[in-house]
VOPADREN-521076 format. One record per residue (C-alpha): y, z, x. Coordinates in steps of 0.02 Angstrom, whole numbers, padded with zeros to 5 digits, always signed. Each point is the difference from the previous one (the first is absolute). Layout:
<sites>
YZX/...
</sites>
This chain:
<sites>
-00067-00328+00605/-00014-00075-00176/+00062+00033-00162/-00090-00077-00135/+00100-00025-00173/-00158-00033-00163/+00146-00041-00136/-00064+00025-00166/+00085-00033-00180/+00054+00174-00014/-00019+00086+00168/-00034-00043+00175/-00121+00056+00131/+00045+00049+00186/-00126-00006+00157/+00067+00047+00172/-00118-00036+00163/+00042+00076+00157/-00075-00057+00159/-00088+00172+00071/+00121-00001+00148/+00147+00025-00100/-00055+00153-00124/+00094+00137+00025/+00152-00074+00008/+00055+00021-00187/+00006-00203-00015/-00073+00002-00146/+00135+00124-00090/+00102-00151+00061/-00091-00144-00052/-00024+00065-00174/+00183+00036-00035/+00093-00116+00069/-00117-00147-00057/+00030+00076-00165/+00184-00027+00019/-00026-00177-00015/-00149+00013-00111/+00125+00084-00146/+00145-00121+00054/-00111-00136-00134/-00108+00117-00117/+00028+00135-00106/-00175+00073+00012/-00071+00135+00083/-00103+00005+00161/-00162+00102+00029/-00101+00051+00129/-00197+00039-00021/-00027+00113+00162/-00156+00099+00011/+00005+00191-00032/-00062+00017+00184/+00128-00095+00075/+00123+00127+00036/+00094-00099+00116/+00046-00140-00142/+00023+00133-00106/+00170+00069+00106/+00034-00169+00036/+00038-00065-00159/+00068+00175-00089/+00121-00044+00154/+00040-00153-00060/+00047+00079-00161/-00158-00032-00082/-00058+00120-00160/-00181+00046-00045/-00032-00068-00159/-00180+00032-00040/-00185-00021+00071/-00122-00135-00007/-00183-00031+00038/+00009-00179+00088/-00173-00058+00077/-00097+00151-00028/+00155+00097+00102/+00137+00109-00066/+00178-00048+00019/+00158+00047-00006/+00133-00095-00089/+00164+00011+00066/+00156-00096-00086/+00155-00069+00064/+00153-00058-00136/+00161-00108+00044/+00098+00172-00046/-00073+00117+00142/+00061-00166+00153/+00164+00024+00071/+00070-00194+00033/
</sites>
């Protein structure tokens, strides 16, 4: 798998690949947290996730992870959810 970190000014982006043979297997619930572990051990700002509404399986994965819905977005033509992760809600 990957985890892909888009740091910004004021917030930062997360992307998580999974090769198809692993799915399932709640990796990326893993990925996402603990790679923020080390994300929030040098910023202060807050993570988000842009998963599509459809994706149901992203969806658990990251509310897992301790993710929060935030808010909606349309992002190339599709709708997406927003989903926010803050230094406060990782356990070190």
């Amino acid at each position: 798998g990957i985890v892909r970190y888009e740091i910004k000014e004021k917030e930062t982006v997360i992307g998580i690949l999974i090769n198809k043979k692993y799915r399932g297997q709640k990796l990326a619930e893993s990925f996402s947290y603990e790679s923020a572990k080390l994300y929030f051990e040098t910023s202060n700002n807050p993570v988000f996730a842009y998963i599509k509404e459809e994706n149901i399986a992203s969806i658990k994965s990251f509310e897992n992870a301790r993710y929060k819905y935030d808010r909606t977005e349309e992002v190339k033509g599709f709708k997406s959810l927003l989903y926010k992760l803050e230094q406060r809600d990782v356990r070190k």
